[in-house]
PDB file with SEQRES, HELIX, SHEET and CRYST1 records, atoms N, CA, C and O in Angstrom:
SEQRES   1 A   69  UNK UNK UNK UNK UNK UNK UNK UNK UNK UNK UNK UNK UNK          
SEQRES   2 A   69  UNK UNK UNK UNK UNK UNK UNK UNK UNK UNK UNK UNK UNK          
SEQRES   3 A   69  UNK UNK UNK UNK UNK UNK UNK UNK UNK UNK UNK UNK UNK          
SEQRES   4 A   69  UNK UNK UNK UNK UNK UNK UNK UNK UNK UNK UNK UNK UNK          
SEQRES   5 A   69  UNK UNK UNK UNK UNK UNK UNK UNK UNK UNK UNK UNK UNK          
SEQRES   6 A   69  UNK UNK UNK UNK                                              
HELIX    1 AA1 UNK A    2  UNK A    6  1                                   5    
HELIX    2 AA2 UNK A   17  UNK A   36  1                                  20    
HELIX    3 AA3 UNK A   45  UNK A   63  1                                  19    
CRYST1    1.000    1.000    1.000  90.00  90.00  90.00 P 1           1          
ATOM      1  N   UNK A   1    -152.955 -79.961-102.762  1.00  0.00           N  
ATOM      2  CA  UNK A   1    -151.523 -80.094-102.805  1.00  0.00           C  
ATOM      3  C   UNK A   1    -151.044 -79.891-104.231  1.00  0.00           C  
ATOM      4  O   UNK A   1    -151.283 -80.796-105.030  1.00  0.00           O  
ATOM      5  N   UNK A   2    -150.393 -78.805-104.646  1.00  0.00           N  
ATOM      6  CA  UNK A   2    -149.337 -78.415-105.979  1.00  0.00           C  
ATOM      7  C   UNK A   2    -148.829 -79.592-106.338  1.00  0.00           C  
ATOM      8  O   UNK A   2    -148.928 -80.157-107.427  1.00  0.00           O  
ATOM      9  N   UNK A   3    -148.153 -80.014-105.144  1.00  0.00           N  
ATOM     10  CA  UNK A   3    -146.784 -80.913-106.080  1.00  0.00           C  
ATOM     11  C   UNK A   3    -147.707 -82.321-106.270  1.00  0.00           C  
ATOM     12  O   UNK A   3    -147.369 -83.168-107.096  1.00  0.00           O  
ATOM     13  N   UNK A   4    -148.833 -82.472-105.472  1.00  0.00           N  
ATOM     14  CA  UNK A   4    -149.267 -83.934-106.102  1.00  0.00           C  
ATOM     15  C   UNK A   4    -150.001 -83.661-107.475  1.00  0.00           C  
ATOM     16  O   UNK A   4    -150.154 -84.540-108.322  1.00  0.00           O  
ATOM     17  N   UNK A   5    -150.384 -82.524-107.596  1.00  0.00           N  
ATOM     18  CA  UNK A   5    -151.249 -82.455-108.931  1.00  0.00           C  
ATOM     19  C   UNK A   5    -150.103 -82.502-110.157  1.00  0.00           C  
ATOM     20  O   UNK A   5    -150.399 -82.949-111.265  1.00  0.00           O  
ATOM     21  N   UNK A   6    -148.870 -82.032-109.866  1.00  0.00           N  
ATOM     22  CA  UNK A   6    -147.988 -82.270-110.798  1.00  0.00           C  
ATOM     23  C   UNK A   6    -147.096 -83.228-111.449  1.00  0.00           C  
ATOM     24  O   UNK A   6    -146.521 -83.224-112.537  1.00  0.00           O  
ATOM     25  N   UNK A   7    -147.146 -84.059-110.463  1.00  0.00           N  
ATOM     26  CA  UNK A   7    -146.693 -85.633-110.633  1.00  0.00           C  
ATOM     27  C   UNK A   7    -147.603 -85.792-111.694  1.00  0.00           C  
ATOM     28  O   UNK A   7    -148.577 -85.054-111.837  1.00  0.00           O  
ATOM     29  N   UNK A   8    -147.269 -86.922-112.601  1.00  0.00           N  
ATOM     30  CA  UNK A   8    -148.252 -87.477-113.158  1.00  0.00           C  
ATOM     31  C   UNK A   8    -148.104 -88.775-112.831  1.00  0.00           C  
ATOM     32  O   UNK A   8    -147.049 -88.867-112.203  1.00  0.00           O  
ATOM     33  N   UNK A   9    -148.807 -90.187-112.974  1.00  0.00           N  
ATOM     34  CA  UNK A   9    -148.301 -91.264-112.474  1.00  0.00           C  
ATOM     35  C   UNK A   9    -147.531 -91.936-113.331  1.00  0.00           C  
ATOM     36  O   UNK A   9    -147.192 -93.066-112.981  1.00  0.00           O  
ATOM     37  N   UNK A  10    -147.180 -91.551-114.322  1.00  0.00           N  
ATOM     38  CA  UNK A  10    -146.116 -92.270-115.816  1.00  0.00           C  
ATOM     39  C   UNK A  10    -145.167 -91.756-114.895  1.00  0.00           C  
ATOM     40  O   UNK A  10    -144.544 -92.666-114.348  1.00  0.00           O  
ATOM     41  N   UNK A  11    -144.755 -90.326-114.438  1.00  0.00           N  
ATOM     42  CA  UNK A  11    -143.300 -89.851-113.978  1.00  0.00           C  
ATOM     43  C   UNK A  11    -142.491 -90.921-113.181  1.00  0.00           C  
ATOM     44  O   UNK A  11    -142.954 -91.710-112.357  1.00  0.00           O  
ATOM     45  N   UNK A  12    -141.161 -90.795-113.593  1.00  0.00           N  
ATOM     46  CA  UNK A  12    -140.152 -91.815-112.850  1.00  0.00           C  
ATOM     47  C   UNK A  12    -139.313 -90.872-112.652  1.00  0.00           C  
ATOM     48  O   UNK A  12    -138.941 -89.869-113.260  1.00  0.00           O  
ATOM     49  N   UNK A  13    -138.923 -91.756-110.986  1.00  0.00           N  
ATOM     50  CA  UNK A  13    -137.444 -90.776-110.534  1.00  0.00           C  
ATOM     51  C   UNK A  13    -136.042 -91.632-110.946  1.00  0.00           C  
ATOM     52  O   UNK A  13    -136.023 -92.862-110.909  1.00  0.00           O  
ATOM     53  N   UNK A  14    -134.934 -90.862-111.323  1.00  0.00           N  
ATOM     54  CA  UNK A  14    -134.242 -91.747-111.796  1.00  0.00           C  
ATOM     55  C   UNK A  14    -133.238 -90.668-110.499  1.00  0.00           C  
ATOM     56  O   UNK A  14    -133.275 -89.463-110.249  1.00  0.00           O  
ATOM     57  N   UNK A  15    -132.475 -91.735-109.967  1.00  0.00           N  
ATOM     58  CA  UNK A  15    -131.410 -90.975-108.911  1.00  0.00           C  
ATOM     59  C   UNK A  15    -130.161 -91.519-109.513  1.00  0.00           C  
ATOM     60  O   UNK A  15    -130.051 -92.733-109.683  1.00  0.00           O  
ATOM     61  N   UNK A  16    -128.990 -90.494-109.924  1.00  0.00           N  
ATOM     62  CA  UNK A  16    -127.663 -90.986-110.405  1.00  0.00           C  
ATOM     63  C   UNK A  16    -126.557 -91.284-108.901  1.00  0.00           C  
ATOM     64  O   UNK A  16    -125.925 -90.678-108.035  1.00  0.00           O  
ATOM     65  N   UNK A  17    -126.969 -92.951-109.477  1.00  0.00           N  
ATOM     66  CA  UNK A  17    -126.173 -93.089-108.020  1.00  0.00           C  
ATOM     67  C   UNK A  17    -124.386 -93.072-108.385  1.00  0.00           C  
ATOM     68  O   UNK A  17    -123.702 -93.569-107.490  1.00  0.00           O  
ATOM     69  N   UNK A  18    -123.962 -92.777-109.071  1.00  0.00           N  
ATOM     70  CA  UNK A  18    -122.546 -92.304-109.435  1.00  0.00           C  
ATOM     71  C   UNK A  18    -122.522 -91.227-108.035  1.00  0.00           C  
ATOM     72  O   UNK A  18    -121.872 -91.399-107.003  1.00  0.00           O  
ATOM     73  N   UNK A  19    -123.282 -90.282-108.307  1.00  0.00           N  
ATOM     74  CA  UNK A  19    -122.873 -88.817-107.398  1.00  0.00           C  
ATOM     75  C   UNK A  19    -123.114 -89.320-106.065  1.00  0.00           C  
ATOM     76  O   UNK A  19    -122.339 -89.215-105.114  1.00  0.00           O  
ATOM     77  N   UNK A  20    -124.453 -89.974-106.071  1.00  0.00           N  
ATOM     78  CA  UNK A  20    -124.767 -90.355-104.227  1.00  0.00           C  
ATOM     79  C   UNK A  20    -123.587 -91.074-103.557  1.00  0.00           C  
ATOM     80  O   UNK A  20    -123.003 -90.874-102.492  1.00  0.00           O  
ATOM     81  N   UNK A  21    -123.432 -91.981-104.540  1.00  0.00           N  
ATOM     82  CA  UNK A  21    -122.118 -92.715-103.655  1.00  0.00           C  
ATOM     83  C   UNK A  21    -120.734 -92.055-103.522  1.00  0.00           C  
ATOM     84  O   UNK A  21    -119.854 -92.278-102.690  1.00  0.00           O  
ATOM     85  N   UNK A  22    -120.762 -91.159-104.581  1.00  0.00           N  
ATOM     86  CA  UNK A  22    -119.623 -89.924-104.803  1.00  0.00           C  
ATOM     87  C   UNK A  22    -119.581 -89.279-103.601  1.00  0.00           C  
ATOM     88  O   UNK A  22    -118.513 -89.204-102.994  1.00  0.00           O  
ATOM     89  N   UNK A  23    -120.647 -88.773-103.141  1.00  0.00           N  
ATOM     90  CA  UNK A  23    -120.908 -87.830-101.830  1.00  0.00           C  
ATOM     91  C   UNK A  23    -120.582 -88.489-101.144  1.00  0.00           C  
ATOM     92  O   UNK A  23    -119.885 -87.935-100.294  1.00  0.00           O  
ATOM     93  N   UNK A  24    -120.748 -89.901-100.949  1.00  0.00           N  
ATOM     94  CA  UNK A  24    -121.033 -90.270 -99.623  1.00  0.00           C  
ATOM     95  C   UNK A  24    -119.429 -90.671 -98.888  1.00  0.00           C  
ATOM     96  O   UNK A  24    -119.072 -90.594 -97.712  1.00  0.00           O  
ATOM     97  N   UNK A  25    -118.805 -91.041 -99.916  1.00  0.00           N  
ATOM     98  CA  UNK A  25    -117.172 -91.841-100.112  1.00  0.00           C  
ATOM     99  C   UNK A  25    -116.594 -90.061 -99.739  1.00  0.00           C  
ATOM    100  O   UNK A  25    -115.955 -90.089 -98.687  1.00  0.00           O  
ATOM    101  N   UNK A  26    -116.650 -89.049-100.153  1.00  0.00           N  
ATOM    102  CA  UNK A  26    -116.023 -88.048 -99.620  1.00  0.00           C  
ATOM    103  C   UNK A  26    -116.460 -87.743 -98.937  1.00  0.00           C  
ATOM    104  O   UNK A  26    -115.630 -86.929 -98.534  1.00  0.00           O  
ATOM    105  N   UNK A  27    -117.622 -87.638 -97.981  1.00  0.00           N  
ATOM    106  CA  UNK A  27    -118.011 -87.559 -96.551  1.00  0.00           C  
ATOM    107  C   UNK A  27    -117.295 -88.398 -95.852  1.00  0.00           C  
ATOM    108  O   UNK A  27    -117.100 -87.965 -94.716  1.00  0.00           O  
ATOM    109  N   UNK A  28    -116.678 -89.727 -96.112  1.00  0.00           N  
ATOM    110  CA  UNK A  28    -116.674 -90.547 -95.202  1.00  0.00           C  
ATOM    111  C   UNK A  28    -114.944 -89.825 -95.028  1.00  0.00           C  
ATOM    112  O   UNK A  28    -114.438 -89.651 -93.919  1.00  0.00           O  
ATOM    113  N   UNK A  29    -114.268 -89.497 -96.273  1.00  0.00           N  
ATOM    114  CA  UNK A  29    -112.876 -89.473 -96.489  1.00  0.00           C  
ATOM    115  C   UNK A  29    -112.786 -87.977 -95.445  1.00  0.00           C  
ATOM    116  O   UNK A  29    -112.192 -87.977 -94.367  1.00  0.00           O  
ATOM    117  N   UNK A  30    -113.392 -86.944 -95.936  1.00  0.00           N  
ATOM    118  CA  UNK A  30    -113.324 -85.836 -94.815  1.00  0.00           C  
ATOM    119  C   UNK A  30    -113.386 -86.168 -93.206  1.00  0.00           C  
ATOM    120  O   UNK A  30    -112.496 -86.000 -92.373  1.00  0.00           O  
ATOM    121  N   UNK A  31    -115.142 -86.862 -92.969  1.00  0.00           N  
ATOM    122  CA  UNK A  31    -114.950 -87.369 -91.548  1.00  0.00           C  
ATOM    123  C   UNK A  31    -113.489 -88.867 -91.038  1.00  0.00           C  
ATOM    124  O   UNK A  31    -113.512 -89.112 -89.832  1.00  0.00           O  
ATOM    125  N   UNK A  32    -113.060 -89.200 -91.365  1.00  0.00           N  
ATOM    126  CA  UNK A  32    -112.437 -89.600 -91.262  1.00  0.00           C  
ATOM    127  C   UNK A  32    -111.006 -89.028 -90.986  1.00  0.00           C  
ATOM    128  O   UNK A  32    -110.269 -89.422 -90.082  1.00  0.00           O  
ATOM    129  N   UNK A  33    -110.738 -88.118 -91.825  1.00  0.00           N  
ATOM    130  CA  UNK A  33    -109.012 -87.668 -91.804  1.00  0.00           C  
ATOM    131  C   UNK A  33    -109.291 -86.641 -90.443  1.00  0.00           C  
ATOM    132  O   UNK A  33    -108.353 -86.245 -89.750  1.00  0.00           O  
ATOM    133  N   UNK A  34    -110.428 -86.350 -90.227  1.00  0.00           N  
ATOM    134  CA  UNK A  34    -110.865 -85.405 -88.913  1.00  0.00           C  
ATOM    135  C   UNK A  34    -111.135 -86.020 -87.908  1.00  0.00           C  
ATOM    136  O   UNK A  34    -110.938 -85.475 -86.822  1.00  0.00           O  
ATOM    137  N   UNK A  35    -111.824 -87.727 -87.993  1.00  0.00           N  
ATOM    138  CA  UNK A  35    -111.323 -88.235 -86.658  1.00  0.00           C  
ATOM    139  C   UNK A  35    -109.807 -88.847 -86.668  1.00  0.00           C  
ATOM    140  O   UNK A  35    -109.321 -88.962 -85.543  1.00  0.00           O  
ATOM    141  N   UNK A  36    -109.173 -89.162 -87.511  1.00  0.00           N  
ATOM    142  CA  UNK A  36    -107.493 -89.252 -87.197  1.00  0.00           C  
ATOM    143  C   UNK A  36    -106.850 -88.155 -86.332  1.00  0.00           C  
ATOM    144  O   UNK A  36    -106.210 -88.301 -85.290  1.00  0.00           O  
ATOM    145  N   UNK A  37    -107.204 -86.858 -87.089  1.00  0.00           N  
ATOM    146  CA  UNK A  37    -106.770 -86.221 -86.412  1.00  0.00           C  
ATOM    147  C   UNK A  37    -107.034 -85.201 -85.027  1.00  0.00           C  
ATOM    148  O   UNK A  37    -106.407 -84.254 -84.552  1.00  0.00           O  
ATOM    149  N   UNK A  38    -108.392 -85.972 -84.622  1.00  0.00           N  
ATOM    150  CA  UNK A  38    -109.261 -85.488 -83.324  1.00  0.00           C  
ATOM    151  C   UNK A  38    -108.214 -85.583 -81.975  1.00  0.00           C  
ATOM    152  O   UNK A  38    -108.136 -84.556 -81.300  1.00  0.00           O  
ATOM    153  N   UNK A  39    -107.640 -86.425 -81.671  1.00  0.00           N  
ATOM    154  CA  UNK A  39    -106.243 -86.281 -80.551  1.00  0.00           C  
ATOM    155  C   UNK A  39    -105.090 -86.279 -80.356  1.00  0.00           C  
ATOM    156  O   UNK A  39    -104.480 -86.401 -79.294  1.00  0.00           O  
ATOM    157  N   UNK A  40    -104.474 -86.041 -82.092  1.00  0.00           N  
ATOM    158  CA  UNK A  40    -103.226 -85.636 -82.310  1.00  0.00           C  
ATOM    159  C   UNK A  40    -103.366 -85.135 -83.736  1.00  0.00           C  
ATOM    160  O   UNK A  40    -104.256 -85.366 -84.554  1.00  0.00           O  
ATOM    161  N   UNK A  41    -102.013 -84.220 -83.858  1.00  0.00           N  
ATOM    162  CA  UNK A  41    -101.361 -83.463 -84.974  1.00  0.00           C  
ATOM    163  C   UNK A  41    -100.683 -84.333 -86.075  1.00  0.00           C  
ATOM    164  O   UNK A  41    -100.693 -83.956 -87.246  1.00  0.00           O  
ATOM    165  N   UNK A  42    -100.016 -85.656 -85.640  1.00  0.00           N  
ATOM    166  CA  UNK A  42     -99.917 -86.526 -86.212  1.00  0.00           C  
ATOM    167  C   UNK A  42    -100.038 -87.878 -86.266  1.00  0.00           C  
ATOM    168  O   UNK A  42     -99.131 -88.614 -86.654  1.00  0.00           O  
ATOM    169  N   UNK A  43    -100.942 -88.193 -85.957  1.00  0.00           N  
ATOM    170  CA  UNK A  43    -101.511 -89.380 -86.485  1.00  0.00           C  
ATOM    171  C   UNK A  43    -100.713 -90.509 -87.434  1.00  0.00           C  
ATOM    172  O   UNK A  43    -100.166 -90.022 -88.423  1.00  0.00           O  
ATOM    173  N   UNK A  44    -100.574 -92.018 -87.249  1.00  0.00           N  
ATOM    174  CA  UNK A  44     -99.708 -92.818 -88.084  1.00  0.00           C  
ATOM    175  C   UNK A  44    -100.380 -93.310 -89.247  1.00  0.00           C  
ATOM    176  O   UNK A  44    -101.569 -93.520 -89.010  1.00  0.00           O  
ATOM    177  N   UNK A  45    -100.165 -93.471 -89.980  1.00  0.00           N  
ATOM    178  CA  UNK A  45    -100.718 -93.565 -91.942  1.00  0.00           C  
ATOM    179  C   UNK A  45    -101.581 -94.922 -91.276  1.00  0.00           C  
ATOM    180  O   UNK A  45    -102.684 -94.982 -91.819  1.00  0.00           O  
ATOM    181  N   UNK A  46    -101.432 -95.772 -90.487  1.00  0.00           N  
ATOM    182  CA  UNK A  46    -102.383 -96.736 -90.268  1.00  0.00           C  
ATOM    183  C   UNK A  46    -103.821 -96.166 -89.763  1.00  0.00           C  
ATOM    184  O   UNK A  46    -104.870 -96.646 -90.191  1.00  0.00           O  
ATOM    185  N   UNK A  47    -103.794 -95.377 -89.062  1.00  0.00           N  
ATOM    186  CA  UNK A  47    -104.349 -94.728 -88.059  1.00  0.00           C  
ATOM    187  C   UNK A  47    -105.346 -94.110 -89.021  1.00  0.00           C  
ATOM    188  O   UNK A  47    -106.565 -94.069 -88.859  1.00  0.00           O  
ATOM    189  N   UNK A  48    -104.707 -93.674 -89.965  1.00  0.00           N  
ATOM    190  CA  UNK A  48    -105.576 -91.907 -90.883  1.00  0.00           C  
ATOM    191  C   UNK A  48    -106.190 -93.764 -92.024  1.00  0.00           C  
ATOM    192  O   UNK A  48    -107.407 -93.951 -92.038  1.00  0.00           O  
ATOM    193  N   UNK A  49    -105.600 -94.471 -92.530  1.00  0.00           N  
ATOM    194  CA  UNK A  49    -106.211 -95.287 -93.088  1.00  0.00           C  
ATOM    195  C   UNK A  49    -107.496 -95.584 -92.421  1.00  0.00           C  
ATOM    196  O   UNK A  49    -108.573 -94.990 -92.485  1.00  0.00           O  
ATOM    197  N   UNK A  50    -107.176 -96.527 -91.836  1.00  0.00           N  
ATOM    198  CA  UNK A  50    -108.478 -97.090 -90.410  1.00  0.00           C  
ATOM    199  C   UNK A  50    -109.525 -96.039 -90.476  1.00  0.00           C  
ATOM    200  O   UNK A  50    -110.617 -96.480 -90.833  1.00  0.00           O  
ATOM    201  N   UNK A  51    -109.483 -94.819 -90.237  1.00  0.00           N  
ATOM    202  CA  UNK A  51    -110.302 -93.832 -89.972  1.00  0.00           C  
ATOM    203  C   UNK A  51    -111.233 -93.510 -91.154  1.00  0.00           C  
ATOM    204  O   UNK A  51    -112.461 -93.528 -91.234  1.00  0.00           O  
ATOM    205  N   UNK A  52    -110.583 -93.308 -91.759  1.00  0.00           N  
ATOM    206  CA  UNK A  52    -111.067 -92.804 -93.372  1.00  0.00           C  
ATOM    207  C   UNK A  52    -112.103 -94.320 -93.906  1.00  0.00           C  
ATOM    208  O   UNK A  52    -113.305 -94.372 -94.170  1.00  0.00           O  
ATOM    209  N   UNK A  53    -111.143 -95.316 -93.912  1.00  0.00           N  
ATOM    210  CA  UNK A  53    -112.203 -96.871 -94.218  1.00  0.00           C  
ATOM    211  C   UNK A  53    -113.209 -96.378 -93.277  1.00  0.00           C  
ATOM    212  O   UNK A  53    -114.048 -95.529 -93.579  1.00  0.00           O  
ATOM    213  N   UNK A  54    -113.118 -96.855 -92.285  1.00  0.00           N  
ATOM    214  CA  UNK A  54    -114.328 -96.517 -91.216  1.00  0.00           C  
ATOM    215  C   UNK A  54    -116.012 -95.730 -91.122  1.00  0.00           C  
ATOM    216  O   UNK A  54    -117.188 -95.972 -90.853  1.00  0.00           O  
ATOM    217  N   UNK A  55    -115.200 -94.790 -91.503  1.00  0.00           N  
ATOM    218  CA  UNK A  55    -116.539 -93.632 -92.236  1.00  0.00           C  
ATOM    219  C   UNK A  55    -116.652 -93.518 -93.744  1.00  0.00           C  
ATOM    220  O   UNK A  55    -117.712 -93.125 -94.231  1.00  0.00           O  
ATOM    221  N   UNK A  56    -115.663 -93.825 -94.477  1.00  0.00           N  
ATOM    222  CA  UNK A  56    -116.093 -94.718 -95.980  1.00  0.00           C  
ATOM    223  C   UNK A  56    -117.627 -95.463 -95.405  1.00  0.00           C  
ATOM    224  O   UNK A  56    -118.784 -95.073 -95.558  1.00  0.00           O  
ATOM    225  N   UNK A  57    -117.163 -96.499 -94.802  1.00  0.00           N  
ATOM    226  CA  UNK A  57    -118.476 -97.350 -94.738  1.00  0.00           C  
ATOM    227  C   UNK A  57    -119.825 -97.149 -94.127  1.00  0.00           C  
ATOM    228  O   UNK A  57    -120.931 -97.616 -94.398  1.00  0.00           O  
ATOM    229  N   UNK A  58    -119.310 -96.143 -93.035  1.00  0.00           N  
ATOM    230  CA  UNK A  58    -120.423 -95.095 -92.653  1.00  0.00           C  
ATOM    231  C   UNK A  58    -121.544 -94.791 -93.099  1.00  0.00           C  
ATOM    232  O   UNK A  58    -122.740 -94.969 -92.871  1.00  0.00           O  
ATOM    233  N   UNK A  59    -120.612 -94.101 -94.049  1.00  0.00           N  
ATOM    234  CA  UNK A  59    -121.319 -93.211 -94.662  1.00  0.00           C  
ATOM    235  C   UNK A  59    -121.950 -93.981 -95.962  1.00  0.00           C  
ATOM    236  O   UNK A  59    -123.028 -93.595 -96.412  1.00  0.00           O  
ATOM    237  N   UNK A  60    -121.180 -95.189 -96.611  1.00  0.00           N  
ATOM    238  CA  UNK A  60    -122.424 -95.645 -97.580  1.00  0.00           C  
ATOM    239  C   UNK A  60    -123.310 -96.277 -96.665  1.00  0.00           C  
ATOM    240  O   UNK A  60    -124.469 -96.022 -96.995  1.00  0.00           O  
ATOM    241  N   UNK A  61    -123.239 -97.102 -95.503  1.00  0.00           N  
ATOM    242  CA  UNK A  61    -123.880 -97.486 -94.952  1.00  0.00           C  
ATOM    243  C   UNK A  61    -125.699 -96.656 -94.641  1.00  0.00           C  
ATOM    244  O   UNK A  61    -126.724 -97.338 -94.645  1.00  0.00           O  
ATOM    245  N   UNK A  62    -125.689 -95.238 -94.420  1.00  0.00           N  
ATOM    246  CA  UNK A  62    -126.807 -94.482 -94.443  1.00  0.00           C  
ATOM    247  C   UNK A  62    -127.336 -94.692 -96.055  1.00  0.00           C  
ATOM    248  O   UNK A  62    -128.549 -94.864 -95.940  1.00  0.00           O  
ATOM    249  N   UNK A  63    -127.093 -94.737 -97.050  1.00  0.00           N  
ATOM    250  CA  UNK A  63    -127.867 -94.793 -98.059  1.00  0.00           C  
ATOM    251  C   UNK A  63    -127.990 -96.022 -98.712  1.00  0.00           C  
ATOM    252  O   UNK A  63    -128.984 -96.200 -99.417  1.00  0.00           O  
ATOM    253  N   UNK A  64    -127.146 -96.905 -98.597  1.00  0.00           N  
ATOM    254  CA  UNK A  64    -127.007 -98.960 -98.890  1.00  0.00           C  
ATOM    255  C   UNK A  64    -127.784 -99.451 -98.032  1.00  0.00           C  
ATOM    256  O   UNK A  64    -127.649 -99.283 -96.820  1.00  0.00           O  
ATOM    257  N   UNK A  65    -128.607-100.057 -98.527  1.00  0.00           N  
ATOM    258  CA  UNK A  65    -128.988-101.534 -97.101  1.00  0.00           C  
ATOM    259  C   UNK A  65    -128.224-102.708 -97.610  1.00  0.00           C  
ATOM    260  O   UNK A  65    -128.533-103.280 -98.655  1.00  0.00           O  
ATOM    261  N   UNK A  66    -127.136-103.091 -96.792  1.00  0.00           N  
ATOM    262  CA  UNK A  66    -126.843-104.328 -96.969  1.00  0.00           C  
ATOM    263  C   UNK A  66    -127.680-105.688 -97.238  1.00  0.00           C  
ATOM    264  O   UNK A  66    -128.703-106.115 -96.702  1.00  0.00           O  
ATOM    265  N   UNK A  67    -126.910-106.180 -98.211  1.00  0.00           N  
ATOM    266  CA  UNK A  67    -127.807-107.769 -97.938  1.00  0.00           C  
ATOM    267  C   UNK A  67    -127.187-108.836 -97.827  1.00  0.00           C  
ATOM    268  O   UNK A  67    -126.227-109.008 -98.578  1.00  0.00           O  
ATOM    269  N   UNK A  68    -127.559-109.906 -96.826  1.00  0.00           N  
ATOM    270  CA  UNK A  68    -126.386-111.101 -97.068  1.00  0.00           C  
ATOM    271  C   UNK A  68    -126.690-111.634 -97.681  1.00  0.00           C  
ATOM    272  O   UNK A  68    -125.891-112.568 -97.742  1.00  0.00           O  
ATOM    273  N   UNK A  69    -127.894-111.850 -98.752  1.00  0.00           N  
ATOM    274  CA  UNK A  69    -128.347-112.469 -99.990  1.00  0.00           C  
ATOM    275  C   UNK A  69    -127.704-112.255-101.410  1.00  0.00           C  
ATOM    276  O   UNK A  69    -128.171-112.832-102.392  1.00  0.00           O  
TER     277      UNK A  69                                                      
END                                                                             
């Protein structure tokens, strides 16, 4: 295997979670304003709110594990 011979075991992954959570908050904001508007043209500002929170949390939800600790 290439990529294991190239690791070395000092190497660290560093993940910038600025962007991950960046991605994830505009995934949720896109899926969201698209389920507001999945059975109407206009939708009420509560409605497109609700939606957008909704898959906000979604979507950090796939990369967060909550803790109640």
């Amino acid at each position: 295997m290439k990529l294991a011979r190239r690791l070395r075991p000092q190497s660290q992954l560093k993940i910038n979670t600025y962007v991950v959570i960046s991605r994830a908050v505009e995934e949720g904001i896109n899926r969201g304003w698209y389920r507001a508007h999945k059975h109407t043209d206009t939708p009420s500002e509560p409605t497109i709110k609700s939606e957008i929170e909704r898959e906000i949390l979604n979507s950090l939800t796939e990369i967060i594990s909550w803790s109640d600790e």
